[in-house]
N, CA, C and O atoms as a Maestro MAE file, in Angstrom:
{
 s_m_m2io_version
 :::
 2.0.0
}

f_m_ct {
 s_m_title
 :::
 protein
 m_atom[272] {
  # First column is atom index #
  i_m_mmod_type
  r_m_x_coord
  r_m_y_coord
  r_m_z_coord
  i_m_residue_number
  s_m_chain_name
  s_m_pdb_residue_name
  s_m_pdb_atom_name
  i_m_atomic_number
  :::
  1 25 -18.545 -21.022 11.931 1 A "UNK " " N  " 7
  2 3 -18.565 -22.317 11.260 1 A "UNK " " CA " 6
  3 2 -18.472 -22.085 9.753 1 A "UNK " " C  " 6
  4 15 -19.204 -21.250 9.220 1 A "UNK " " O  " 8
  5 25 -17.655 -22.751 9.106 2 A "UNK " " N  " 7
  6 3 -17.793 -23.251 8.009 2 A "UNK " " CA " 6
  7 2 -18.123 -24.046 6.976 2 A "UNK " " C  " 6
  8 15 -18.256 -25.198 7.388 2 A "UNK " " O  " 8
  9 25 -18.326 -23.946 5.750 3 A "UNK " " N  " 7
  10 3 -19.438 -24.899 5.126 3 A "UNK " " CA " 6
  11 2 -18.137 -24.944 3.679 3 A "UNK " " C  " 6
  12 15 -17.425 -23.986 3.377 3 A "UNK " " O  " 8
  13 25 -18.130 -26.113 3.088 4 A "UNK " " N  " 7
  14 3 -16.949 -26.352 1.780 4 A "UNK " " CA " 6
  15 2 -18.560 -26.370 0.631 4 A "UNK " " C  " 6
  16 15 -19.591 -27.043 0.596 4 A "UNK " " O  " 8
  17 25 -17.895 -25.047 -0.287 5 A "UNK " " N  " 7
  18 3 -18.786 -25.443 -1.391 5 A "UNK " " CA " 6
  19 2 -18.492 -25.880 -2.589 5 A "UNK " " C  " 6
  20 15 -17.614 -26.718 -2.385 5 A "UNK " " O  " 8
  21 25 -18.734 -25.812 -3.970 6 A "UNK " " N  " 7
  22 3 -18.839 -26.565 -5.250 6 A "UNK " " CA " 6
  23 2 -17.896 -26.823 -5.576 6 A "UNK " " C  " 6
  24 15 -17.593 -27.942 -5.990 6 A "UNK " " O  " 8
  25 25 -16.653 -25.230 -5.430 7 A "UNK " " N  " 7
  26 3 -15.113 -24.939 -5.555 7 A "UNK " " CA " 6
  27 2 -14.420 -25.400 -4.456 7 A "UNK " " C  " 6
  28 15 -15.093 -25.216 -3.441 7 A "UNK " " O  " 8
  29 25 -13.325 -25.938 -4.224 8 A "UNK " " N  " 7
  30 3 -12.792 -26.647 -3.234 8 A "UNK " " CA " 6
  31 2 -12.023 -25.540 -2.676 8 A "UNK " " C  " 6
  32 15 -11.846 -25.514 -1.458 8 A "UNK " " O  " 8
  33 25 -11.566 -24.661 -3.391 9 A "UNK " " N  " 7
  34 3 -10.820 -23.779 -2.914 9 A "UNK " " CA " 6
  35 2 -11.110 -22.515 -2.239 9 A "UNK " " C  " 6
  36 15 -10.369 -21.609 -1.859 9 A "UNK " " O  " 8
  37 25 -12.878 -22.752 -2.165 10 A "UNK " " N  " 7
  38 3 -13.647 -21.630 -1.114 10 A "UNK " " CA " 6
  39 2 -14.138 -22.909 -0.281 10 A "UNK " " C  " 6
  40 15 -14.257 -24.127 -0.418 10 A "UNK " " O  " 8
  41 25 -14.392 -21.706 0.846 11 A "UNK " " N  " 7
  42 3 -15.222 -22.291 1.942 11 A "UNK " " CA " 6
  43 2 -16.307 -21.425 2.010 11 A "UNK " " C  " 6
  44 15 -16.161 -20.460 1.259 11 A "UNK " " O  " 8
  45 25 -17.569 -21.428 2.783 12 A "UNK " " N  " 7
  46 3 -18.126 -20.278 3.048 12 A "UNK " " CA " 6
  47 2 -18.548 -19.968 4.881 12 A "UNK " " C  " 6
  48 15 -18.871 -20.682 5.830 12 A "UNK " " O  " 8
  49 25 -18.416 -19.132 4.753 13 A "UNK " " N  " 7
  50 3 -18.645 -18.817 6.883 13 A "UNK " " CA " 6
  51 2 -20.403 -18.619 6.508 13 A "UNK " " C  " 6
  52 15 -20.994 -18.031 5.603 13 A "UNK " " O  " 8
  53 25 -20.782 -19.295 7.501 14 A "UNK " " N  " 7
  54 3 -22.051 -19.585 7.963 14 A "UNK " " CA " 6
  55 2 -22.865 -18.064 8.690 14 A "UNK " " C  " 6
  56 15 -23.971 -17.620 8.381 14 A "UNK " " O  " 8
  57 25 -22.208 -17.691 9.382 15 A "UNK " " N  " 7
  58 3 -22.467 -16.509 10.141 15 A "UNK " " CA " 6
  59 2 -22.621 -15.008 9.395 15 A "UNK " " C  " 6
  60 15 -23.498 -14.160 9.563 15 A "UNK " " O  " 8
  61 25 -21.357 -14.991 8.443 16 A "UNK " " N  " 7
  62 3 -21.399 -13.692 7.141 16 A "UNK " " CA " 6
  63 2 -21.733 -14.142 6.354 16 A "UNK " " C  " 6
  64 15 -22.334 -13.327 5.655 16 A "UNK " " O  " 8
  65 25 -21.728 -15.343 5.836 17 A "UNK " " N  " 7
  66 3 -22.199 -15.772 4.387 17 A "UNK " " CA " 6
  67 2 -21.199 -15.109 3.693 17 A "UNK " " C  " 6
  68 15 -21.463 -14.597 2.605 17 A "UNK " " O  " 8
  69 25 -19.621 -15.023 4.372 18 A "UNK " " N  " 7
  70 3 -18.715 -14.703 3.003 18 A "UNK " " CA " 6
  71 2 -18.118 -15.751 2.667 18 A "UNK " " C  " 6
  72 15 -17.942 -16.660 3.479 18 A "UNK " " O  " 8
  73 25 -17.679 -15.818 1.347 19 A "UNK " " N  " 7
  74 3 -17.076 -17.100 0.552 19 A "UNK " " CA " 6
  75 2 -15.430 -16.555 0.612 19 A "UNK " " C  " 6
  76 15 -15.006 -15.620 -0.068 19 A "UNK " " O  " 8
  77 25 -14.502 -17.469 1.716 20 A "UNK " " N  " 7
  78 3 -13.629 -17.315 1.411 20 A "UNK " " CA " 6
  79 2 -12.795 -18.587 1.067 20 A "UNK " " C  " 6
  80 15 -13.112 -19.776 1.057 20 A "UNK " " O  " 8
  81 25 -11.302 -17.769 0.713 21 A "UNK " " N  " 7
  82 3 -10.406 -18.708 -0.089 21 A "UNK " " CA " 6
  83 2 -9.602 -19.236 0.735 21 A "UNK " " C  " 6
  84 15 -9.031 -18.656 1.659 21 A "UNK " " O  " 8
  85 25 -9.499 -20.686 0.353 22 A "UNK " " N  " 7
  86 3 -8.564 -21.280 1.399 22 A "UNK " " CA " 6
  87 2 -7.420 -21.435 1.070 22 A "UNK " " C  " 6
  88 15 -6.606 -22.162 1.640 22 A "UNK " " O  " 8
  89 25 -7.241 -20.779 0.130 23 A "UNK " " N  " 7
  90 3 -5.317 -21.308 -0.613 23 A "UNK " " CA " 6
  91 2 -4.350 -20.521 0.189 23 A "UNK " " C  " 6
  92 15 -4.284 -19.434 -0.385 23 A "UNK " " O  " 8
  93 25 -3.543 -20.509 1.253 24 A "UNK " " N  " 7
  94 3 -2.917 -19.880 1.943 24 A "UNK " " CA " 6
  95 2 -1.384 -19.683 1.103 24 A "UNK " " C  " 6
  96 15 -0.532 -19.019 1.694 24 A "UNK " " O  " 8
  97 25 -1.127 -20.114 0.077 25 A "UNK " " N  " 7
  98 3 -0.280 -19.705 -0.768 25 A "UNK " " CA " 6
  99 2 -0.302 -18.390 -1.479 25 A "UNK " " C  " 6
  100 15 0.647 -17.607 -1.496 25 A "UNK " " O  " 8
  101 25 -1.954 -18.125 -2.319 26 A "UNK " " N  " 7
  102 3 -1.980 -16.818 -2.507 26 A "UNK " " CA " 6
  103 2 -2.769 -16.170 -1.762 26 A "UNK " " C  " 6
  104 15 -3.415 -15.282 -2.318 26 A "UNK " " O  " 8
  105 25 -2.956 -16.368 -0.439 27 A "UNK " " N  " 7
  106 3 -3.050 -15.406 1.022 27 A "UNK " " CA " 6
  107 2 -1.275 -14.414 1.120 27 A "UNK " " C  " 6
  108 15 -0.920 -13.235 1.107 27 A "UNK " " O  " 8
  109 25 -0.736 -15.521 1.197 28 A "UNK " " N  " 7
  110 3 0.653 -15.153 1.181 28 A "UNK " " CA " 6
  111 2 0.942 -13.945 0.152 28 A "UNK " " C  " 6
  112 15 1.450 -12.833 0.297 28 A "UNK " " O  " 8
  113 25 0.444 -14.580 -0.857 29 A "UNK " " N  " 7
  114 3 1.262 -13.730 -2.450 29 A "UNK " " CA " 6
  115 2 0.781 -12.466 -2.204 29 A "UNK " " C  " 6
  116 15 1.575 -11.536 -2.064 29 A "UNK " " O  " 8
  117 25 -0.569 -12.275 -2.122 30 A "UNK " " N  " 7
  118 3 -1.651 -11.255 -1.425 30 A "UNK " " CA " 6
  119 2 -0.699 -10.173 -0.893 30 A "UNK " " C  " 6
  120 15 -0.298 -9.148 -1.444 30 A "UNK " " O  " 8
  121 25 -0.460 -10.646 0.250 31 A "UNK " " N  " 7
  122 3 0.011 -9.712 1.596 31 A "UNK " " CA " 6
  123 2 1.414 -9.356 1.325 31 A "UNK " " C  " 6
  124 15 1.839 -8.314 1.825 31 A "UNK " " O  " 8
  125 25 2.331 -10.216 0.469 32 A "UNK " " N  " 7
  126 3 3.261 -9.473 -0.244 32 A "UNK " " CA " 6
  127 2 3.036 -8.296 -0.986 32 A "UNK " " C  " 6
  128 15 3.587 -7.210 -0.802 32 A "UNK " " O  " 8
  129 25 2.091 -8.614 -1.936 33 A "UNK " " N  " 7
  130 3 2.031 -7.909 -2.412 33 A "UNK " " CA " 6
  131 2 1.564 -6.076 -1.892 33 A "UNK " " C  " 6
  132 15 2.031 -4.974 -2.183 33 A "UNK " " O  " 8
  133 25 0.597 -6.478 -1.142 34 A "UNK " " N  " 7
  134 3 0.397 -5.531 -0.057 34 A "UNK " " CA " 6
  135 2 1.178 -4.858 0.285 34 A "UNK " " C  " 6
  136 15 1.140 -3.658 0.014 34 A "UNK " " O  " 8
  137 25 2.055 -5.357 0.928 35 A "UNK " " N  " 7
  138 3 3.434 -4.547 2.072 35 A "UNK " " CA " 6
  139 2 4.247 -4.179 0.434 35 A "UNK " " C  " 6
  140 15 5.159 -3.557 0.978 35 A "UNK " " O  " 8
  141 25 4.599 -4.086 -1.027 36 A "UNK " " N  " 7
  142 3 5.260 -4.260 -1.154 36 A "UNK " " CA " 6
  143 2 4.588 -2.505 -1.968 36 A "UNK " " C  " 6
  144 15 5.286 -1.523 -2.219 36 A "UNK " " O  " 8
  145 25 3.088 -2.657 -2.195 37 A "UNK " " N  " 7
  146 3 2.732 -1.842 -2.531 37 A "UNK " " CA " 6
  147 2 2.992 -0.071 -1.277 37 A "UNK " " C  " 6
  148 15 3.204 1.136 -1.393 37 A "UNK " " O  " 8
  149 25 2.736 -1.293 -0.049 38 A "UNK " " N  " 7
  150 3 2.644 0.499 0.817 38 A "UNK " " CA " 6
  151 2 4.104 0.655 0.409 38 A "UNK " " C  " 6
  152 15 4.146 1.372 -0.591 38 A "UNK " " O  " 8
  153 25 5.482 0.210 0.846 39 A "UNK " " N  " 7
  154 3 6.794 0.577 0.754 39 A "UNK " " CA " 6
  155 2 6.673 1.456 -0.639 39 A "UNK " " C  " 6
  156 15 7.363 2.470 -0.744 39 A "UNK " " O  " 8
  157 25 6.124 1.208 -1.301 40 A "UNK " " N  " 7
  158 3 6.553 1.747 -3.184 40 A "UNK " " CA " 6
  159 2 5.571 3.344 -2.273 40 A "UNK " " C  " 6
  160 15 6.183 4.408 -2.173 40 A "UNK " " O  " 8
  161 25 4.499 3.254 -1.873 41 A "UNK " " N  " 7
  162 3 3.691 4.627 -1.776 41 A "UNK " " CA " 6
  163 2 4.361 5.331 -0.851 41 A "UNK " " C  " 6
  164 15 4.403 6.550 -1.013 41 A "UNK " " O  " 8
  165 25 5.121 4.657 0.476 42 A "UNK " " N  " 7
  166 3 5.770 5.429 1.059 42 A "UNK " " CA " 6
  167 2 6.895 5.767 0.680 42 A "UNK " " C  " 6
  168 15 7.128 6.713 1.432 42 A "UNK " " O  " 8
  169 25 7.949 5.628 -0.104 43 A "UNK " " N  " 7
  170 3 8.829 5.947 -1.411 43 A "UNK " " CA " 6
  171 2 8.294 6.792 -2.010 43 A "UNK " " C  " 6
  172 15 8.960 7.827 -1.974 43 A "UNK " " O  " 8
  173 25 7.463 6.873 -2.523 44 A "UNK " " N  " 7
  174 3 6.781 7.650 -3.390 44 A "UNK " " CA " 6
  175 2 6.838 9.303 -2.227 44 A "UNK " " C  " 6
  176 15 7.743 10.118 -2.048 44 A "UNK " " O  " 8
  177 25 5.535 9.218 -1.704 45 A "UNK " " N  " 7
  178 3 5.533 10.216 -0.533 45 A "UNK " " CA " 6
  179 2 6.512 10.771 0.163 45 A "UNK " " C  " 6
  180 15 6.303 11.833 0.750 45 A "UNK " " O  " 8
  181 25 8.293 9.868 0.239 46 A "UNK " " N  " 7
  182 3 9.194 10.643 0.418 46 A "UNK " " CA " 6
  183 2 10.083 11.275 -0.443 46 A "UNK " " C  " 6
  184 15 11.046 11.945 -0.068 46 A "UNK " " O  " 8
  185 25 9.749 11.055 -1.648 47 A "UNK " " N  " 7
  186 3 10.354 11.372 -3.182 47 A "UNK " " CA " 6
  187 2 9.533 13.146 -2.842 47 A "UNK " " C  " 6
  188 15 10.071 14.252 -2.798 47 A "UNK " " O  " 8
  189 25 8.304 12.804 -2.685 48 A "UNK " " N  " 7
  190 3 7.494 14.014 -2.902 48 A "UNK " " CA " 6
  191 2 7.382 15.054 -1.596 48 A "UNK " " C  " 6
  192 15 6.669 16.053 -1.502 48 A "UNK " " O  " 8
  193 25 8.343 14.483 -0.596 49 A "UNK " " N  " 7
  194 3 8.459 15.311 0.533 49 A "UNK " " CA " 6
  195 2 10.102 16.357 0.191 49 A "UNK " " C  " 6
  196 15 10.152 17.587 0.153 49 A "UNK " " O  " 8
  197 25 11.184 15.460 0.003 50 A "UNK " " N  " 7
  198 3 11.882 15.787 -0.824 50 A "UNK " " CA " 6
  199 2 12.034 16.770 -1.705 50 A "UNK " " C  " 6
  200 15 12.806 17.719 -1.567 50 A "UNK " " O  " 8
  201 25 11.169 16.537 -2.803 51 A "UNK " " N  " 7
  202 3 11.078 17.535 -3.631 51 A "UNK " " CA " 6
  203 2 10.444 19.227 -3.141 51 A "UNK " " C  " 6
  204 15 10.852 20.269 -3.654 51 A "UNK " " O  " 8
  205 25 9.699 19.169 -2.374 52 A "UNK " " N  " 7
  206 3 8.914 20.205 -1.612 52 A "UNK " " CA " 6
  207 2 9.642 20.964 -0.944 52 A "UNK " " C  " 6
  208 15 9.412 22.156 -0.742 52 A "UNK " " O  " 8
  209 25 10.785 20.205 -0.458 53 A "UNK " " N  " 7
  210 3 11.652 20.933 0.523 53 A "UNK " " CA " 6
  211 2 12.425 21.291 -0.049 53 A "UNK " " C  " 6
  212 15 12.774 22.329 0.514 53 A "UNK " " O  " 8
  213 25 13.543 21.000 -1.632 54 A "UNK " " N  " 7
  214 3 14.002 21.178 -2.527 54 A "UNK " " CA " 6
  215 2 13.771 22.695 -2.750 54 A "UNK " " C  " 6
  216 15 14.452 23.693 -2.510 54 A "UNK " " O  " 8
  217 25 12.350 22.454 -3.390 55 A "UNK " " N  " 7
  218 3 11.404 23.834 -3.712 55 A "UNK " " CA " 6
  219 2 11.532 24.866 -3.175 55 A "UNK " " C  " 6
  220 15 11.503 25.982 -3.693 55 A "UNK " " O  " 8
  221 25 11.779 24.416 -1.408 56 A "UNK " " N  " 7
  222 3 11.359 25.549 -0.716 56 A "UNK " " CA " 6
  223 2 12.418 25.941 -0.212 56 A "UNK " " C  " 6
  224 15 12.415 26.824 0.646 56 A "UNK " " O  " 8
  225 25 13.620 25.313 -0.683 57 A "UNK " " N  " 7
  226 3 15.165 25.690 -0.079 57 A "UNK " " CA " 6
  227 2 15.275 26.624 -1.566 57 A "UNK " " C  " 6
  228 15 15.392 27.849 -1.522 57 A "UNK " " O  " 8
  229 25 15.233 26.049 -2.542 58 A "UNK " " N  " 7
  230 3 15.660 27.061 -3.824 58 A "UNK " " CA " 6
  231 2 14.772 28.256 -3.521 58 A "UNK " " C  " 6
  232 15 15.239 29.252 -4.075 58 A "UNK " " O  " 8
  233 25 14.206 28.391 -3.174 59 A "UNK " " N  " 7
  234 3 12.707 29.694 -3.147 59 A "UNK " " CA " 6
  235 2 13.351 30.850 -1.720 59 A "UNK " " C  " 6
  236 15 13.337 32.076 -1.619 59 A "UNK " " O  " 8
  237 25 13.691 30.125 -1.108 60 A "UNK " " N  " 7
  238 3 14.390 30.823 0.077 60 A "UNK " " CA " 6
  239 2 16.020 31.095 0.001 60 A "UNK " " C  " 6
  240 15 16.484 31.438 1.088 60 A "UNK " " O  " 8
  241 25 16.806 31.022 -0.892 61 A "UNK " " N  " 7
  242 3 17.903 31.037 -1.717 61 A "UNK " " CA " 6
  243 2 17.894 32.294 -2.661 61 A "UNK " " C  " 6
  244 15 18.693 33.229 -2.715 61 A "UNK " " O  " 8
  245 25 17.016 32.101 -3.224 62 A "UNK " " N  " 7
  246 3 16.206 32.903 -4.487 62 A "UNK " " CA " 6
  247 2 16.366 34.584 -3.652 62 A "UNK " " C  " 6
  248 15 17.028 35.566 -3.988 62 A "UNK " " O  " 8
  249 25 15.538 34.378 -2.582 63 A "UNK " " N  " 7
  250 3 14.834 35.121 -1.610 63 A "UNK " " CA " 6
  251 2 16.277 36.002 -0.931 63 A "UNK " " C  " 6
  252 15 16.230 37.232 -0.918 63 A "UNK " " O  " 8
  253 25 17.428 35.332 -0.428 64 A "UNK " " N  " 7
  254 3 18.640 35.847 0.523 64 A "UNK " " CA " 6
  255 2 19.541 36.460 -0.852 64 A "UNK " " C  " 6
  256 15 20.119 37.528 -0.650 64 A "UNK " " O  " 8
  257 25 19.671 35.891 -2.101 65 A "UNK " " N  " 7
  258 3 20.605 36.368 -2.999 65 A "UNK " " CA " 6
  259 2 19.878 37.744 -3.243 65 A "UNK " " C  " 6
  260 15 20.454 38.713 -3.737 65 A "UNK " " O  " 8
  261 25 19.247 37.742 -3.055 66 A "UNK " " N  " 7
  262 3 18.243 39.080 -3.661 66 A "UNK " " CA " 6
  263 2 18.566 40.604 -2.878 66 A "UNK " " C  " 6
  264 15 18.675 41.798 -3.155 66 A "UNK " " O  " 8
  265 25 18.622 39.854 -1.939 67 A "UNK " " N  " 7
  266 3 18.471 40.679 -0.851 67 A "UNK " " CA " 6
  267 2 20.119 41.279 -0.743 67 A "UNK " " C  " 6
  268 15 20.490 42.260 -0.098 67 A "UNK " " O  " 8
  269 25 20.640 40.707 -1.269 68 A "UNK " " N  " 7
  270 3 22.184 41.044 -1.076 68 A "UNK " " CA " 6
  271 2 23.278 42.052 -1.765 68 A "UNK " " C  " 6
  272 15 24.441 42.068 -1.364 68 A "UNK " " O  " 8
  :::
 }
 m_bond[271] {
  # First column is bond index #
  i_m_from
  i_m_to
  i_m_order
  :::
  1 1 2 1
  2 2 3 1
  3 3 4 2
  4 3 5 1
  5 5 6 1
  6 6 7 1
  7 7 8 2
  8 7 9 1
  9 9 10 1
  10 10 11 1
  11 11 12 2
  12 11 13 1
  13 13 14 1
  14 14 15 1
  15 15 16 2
  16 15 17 1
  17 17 18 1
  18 18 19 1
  19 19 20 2
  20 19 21 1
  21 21 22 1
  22 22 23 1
  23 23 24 2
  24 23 25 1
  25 25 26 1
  26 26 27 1
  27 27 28 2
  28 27 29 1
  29 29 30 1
  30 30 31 1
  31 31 32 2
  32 31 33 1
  33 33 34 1
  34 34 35 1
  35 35 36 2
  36 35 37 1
  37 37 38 1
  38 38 39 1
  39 39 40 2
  40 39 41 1
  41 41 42 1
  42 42 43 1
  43 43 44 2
  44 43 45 1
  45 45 46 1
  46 46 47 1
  47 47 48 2
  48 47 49 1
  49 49 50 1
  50 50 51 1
  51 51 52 2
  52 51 53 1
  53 53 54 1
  54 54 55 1
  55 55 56 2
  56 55 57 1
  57 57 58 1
  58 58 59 1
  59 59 60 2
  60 59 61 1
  61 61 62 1
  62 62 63 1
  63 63 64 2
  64 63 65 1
  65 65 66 1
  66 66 67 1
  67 67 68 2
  68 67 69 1
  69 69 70 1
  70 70 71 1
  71 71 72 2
  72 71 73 1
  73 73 74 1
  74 74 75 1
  75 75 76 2
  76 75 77 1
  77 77 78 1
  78 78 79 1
  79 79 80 2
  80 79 81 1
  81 81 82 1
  82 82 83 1
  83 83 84 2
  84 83 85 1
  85 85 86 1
  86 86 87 1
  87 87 88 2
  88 87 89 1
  89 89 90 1
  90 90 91 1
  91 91 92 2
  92 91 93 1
  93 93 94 1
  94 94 95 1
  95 95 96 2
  96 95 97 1
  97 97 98 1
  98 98 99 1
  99 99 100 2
  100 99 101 1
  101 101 102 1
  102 102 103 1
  103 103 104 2
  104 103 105 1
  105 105 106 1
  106 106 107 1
  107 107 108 2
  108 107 109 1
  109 109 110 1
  110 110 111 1
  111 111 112 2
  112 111 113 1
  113 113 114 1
  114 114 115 1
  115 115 116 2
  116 115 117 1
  117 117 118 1
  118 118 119 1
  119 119 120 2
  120 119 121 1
  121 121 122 1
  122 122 123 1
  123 123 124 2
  124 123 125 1
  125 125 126 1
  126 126 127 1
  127 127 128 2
  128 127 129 1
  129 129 130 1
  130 130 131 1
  131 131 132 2
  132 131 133 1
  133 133 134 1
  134 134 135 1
  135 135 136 2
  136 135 137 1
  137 137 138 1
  138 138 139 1
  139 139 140 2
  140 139 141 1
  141 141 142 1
  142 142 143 1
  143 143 144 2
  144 143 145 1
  145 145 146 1
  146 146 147 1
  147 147 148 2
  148 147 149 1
  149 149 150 1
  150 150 151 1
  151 151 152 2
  152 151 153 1
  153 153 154 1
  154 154 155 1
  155 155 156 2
  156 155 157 1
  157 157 158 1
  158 158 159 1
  159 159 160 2
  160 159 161 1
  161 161 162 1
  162 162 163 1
  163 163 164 2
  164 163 165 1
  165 165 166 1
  166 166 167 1
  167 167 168 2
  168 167 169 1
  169 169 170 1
  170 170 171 1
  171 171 172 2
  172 171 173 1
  173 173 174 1
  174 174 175 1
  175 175 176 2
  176 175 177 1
  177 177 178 1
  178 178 179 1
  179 179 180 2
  180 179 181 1
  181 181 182 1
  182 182 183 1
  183 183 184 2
  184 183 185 1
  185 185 186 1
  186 186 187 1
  187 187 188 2
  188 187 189 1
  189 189 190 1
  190 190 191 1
  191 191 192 2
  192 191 193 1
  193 193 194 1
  194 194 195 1
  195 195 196 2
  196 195 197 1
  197 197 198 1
  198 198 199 1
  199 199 200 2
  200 199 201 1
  201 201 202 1
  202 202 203 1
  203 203 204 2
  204 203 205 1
  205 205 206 1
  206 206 207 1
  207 207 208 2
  208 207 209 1
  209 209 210 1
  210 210 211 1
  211 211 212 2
  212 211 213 1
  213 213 214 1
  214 214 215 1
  215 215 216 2
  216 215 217 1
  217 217 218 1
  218 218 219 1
  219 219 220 2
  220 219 221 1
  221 221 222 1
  222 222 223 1
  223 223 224 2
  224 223 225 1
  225 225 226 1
  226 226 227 1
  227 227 228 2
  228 227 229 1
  229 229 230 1
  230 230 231 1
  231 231 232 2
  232 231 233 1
  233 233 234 1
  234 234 235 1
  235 235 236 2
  236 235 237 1
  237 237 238 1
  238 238 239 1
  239 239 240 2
  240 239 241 1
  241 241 242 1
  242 242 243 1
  243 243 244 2
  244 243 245 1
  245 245 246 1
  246 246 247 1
  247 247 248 2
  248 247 249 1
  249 249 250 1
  250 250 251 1
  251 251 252 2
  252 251 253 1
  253 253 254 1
  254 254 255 1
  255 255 256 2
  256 255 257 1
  257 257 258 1
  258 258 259 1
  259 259 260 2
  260 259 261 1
  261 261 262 1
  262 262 263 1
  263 263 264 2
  264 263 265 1
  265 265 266 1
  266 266 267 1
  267 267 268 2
  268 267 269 1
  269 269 270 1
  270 270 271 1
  271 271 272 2
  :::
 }
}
């Protein structure tokens, strides 16, 4: 159950006593923002997988010219 307090734009749940927001517009903006953040970290994490393997192809390159 819910209870509307002072701010119109909270409610509060009776049961947790958490105060939440009812604006489902920036619920929305929120969860964009969310998904928009993991895509950028998982970008990120394949930039940096990338590079590792880069590393480890020049290093093993390095390694066969040597040898030759």
């Amino acid at each position: 159950m819910r209870v509307q307090v002072k701010d119109t734009r909270y409610v509060r749940d009776v049961k947790s006593k958490a105060l939440l927001n009812t604006n489902l517009s920036e619920l929305n903006e929120y969860k964009q923002k969310k998904l928009m953040m993991s895509k950028i970290n998982e970008i990120n994490n394949l930039k940096q997988e990338v590079e590792e393997i880069k590393t480890t192809m020049q290093k093993i390159l390095s390694i066969l010219s040597e040898q030759k």
